[in-house]
One Martini backbone bead per residue (centre of mass of N, CA, C, O) as a GRO file, in nm:
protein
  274
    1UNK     BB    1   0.512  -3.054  -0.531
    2UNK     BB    2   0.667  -3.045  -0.839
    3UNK     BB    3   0.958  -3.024  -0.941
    4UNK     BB    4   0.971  -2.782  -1.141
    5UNK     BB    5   0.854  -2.596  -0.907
    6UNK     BB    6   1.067  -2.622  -0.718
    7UNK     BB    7   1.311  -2.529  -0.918
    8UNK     BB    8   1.197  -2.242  -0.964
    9UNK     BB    9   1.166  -2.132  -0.688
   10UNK     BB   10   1.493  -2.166  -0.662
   11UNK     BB   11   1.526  -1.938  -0.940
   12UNK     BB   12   1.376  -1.714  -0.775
   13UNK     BB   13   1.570  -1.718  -0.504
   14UNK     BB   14   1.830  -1.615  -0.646
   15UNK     BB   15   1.736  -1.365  -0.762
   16UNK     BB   16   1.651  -1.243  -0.483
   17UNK     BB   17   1.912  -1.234  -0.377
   18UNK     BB   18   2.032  -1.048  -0.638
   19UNK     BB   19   1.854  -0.799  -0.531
   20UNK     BB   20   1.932  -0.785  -0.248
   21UNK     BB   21   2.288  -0.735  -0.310
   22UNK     BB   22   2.238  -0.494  -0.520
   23UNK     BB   23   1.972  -0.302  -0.421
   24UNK     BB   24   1.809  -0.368  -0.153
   25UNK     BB   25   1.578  -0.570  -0.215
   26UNK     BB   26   1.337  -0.720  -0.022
   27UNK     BB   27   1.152  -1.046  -0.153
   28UNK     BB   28   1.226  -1.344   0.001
   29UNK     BB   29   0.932  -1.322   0.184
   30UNK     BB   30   0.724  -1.343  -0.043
   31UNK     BB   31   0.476  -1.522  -0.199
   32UNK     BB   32   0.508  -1.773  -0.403
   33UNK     BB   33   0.278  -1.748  -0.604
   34UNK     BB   34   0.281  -1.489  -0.682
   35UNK     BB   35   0.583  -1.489  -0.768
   36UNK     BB   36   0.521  -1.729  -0.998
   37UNK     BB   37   0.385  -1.545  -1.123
   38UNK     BB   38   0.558  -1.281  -1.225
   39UNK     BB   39   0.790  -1.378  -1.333
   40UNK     BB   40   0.666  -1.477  -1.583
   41UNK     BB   41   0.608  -1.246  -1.698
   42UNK     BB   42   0.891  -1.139  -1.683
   43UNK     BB   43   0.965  -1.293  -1.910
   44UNK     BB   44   0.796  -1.247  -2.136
   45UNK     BB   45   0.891  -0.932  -2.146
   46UNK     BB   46   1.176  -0.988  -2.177
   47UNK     BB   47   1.252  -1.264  -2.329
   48UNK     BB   48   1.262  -1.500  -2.125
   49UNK     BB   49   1.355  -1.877  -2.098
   50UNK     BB   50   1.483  -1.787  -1.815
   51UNK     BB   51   1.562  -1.710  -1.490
   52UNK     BB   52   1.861  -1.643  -1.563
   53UNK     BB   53   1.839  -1.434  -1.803
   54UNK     BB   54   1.676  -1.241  -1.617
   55UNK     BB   55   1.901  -1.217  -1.398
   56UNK     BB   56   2.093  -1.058  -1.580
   57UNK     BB   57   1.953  -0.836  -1.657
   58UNK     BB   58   1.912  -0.720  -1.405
   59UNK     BB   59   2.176  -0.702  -1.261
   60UNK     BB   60   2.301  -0.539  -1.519
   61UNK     BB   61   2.070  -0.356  -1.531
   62UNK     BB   62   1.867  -0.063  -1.380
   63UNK     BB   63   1.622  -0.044  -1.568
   64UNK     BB   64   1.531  -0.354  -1.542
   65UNK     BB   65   1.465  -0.332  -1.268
   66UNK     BB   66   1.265  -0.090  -1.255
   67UNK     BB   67   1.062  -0.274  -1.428
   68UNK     BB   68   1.034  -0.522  -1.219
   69UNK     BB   69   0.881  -0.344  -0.977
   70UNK     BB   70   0.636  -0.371  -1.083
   71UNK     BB   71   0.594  -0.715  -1.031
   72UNK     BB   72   0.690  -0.695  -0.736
   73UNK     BB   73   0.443  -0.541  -0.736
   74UNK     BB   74   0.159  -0.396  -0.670
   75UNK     BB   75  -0.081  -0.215  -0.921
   76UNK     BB   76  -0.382  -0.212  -0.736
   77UNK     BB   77  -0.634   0.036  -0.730
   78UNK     BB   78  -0.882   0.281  -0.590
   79UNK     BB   79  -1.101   0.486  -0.511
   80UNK     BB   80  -1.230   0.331  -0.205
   81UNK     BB   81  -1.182   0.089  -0.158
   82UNK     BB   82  -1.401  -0.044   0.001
   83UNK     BB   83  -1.623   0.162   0.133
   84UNK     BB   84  -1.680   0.075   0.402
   85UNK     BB   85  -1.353   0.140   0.539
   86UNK     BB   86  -1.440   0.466   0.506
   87UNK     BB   87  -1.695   0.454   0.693
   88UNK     BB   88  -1.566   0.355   0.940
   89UNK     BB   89  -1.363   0.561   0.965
   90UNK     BB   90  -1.549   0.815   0.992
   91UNK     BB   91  -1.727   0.691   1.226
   92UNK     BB   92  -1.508   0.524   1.431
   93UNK     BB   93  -1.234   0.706   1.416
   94UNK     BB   94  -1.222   1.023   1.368
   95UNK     BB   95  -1.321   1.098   1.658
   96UNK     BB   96  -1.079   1.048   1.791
   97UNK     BB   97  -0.878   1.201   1.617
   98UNK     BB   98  -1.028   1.481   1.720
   99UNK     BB   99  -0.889   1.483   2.001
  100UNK     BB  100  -0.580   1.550   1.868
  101UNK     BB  101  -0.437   1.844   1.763
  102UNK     BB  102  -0.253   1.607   1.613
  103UNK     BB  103  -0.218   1.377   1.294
  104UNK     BB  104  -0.115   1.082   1.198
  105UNK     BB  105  -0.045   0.894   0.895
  106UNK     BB  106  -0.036   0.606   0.747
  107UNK     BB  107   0.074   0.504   0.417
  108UNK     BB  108   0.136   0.142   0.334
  109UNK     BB  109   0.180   0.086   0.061
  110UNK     BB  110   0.010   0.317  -0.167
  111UNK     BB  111   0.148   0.293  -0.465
  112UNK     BB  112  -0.095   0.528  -0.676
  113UNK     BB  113  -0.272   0.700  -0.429
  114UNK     BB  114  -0.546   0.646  -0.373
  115UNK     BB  115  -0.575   0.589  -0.066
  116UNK     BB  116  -0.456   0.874   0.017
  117UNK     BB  117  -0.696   1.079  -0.149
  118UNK     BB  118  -0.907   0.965  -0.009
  119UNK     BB  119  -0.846   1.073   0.266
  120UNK     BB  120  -0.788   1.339   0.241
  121UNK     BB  121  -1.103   1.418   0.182
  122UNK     BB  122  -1.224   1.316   0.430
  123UNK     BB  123  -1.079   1.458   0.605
  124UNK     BB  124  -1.165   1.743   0.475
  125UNK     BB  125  -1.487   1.666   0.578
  126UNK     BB  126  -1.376   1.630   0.876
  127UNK     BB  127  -1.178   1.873   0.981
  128UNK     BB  128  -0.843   1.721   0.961
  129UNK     BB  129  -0.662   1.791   0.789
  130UNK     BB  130  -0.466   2.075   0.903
  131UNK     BB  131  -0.368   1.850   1.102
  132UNK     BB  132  -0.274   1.640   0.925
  133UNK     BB  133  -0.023   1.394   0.842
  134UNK     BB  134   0.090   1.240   0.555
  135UNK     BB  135   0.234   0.900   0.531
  136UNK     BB  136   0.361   0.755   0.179
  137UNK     BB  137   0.451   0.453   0.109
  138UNK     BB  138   0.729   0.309  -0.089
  139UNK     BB  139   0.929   0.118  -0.345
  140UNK     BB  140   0.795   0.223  -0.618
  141UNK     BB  141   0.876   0.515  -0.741
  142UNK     BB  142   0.669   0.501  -0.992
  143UNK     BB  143   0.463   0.539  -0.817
  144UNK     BB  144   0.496   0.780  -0.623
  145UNK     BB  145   0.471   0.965  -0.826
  146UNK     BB  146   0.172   0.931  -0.909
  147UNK     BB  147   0.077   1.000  -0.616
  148UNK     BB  148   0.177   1.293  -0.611
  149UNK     BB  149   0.022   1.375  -0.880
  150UNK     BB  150  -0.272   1.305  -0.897
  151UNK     BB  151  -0.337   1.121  -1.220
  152UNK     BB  152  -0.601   1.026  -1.366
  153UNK     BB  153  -0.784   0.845  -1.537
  154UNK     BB  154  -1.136   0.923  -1.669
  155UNK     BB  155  -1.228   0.615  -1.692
  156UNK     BB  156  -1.225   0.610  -1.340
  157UNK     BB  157  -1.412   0.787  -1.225
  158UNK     BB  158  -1.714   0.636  -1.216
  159UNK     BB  159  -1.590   0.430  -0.969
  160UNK     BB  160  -1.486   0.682  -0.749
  161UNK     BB  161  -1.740   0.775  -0.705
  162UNK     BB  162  -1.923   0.526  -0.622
  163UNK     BB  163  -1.745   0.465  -0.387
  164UNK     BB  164  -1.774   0.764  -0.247
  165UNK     BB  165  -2.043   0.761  -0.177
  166UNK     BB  166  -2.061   0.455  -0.040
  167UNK     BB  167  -1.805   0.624   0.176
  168UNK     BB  168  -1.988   0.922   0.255
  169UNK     BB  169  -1.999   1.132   0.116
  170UNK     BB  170  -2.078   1.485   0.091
  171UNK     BB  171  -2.002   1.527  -0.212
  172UNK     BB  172  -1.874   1.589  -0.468
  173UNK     BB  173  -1.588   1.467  -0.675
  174UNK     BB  174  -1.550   1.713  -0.851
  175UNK     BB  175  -1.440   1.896  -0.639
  176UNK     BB  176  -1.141   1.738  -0.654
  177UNK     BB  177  -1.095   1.828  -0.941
  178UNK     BB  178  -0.972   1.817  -1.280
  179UNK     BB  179  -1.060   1.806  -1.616
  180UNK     BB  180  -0.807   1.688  -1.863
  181UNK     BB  181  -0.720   1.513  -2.104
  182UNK     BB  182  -0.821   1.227  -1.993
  183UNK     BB  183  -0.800   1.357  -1.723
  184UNK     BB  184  -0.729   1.359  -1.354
  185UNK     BB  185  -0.693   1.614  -1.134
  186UNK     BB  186  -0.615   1.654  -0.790
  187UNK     BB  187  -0.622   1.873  -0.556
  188UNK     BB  188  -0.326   1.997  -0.422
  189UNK     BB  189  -0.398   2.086  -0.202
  190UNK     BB  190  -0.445   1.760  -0.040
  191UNK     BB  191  -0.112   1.733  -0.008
  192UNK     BB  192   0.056   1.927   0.172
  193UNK     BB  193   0.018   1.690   0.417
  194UNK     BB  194   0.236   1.487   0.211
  195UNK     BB  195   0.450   1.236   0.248
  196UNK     BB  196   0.698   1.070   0.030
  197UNK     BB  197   0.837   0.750   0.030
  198UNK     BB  198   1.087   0.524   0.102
  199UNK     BB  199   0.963   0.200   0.163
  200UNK     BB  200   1.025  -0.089   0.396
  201UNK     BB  201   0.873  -0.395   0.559
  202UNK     BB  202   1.151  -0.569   0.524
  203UNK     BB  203   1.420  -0.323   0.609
  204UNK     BB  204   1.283  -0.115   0.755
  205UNK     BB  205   1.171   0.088   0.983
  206UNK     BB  206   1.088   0.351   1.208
  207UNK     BB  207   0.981   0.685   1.137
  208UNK     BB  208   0.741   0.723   1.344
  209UNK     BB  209   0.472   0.835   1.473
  210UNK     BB  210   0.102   0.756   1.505
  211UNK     BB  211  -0.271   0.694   1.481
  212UNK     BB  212  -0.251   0.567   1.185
  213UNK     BB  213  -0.283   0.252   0.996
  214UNK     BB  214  -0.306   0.200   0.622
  215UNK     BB  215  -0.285  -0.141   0.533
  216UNK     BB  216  -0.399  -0.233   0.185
  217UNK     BB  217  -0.290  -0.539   0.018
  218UNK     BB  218  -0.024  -0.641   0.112
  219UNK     BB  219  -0.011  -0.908   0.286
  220UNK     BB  220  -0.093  -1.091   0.078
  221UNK     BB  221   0.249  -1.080  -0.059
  222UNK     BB  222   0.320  -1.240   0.196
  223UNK     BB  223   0.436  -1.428   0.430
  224UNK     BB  224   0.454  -1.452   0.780
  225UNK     BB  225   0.731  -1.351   0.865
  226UNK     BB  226   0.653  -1.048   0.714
  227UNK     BB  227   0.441  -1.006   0.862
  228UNK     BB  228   0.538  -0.958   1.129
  229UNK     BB  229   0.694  -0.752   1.108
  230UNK     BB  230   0.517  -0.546   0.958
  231UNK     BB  231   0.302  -0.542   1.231
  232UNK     BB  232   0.507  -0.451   1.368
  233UNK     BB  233   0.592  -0.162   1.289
  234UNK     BB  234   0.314  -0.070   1.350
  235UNK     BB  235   0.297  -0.080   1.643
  236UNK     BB  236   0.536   0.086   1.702
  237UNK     BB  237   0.387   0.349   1.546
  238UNK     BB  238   0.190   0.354   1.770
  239UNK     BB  239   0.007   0.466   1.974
  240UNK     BB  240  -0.176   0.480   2.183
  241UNK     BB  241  -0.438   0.346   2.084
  242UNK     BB  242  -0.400   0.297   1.784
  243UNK     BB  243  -0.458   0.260   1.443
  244UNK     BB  244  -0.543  -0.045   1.217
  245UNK     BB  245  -0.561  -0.108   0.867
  246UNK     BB  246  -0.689  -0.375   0.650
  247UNK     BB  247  -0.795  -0.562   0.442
  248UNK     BB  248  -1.054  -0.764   0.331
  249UNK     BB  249  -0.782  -1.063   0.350
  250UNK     BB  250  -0.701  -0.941   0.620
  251UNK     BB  251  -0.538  -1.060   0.936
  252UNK     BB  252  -0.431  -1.130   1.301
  253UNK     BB  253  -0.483  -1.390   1.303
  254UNK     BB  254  -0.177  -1.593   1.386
  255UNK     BB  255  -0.013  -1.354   1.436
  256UNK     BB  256   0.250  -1.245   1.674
  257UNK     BB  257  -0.017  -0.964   1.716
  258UNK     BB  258  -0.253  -1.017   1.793
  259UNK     BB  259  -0.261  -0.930   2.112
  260UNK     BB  260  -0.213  -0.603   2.055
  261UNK     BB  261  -0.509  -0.648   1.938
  262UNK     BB  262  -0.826  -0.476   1.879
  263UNK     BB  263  -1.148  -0.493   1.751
  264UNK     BB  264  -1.347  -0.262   1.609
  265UNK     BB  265  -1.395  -0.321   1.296
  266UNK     BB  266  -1.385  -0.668   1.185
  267UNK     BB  267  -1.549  -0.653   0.885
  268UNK     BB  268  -1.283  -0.422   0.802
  269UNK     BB  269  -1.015  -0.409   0.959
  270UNK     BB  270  -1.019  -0.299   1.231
  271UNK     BB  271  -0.781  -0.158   1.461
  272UNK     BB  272  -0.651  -0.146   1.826
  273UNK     BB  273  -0.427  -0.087   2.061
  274UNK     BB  274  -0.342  -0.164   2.385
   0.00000   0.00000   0.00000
């Protein structure tokens, strides 16, 4: 790492110490460089000459840590992302789960509501949505909005669509929204059973037991250290033998908890609690 880059990290971390004593959001152990992108963003973004200046910003004005929140977050998802994982759950997860009276689902890290509207569909087509609660959290605000308000542009639609074929969909994805005005609104029986939620993988606790956790596409945005703590709660939030997915460039593999866990489709990142 050559001097320049050292030094930017030291003023990239007084940032985030002063983001974490003034607002309690603790991004101190995101991983560096994705840190190192986001950051630069919102330098331009804000035509910020220095990481002081955009400090000056954040720290003194909370209209624009909000829109930091952005930077902080990565908002990038899709309806049924990676359609095996979702296949593999319907195939592999769903029959377990329909064994149990009633059923909790972690969607943690939701963003902004793709994959938390996936399952509710998928669980809709193996009748066990009307028992089942879904757990969505986020920390970032305007994601949460959007997630349970579940309205995507309308030229997103047609990737949805071909994914959800892709992860066994049972009917067509059109009978689940209704189009107007360039928009796609997704039918909102489908949410009734959800709840959104601010919640930190970094500072927050266990709010519930669940029998399944999906958090896809989070942790690879940790260093080991968030990633090991995110994953013990997990687990602590896992019923005995409770199942969790994980995206498809994250693994428990050499984290504190891998033995916490056995793979159930290793290809897909699905594991169960031992």
């Amino acid at each position: 790492m050559d001097e320049d880059t050292r030094l930017f990290d030291v003023e990239i971390q007084l940032l985030l110490e002063g983001v974490f004593r003034v607002y309690q959001h603790d991004f101190r152990n995101y991983a560096s460089a994705s840190l190192r992108r986001r950051v630069r963003q919102a330098m331009e973004r804000f035509s910020c000459l220095s990481i002081s200046e955009l400090q000056h910003l954040v720290l003194h004005d909370r209209r624009v840590f909000a829109q930091m929140l952005q930077y902080f977050t990565v908002q990038l998802s899709e309806l049924y992302r990676d359609p095996g994982y979702f296949l593999a759950l319907r195939q592999e997860v769903v029959p377990v789960l329909k064994t149990y009276p009633s059923v909790k689902v972690w969607v943690a890290g939701c963003s902004s509501g793709e994959e938390l509207w996936s399952l509710a569909i998928l669980f809709d087509e193996e009748d066990l949505l009307e028992r089942t609660v879904f757990y969505a959290t986020d920390i970032n605000p305007e994601a949460l909005r959007t997630a349970e308000a579940g309205i995507y542009p309308l030229d997103r639609i047609a990737q949805f669509s071909s994914n959800y074929r892709e992860a066994g969909g049972r009917h067509s994805l059109s009978d689940y929204y209704v189009a107007a005005y360039d928009a796609a609104a997704f039918d909102r029986r489908l949410r009734r059973q959800a709840v959104f939620a601010d919640h930190s993988l970094a500072t927050d606790s266990v709010f519930s037991e669940v029998h399944l956790v999906s958090c896809r596409n989070v942790l690879i945005y940790f260093n080991r250290s968030l990633q090991d703590r995110a994953i013990g709660l997990f687990r602590e939030a896992l019923v005995r033998r409770g199942f969790l997915g994980l995206g498809s460039r994250e693994s428990l593999r050499f984290t504190a908890h891998a033995d916490g866990f056995e793979e159930v489709v290793p290809e897909h990142r699905i594991y169960r609690s031992k």
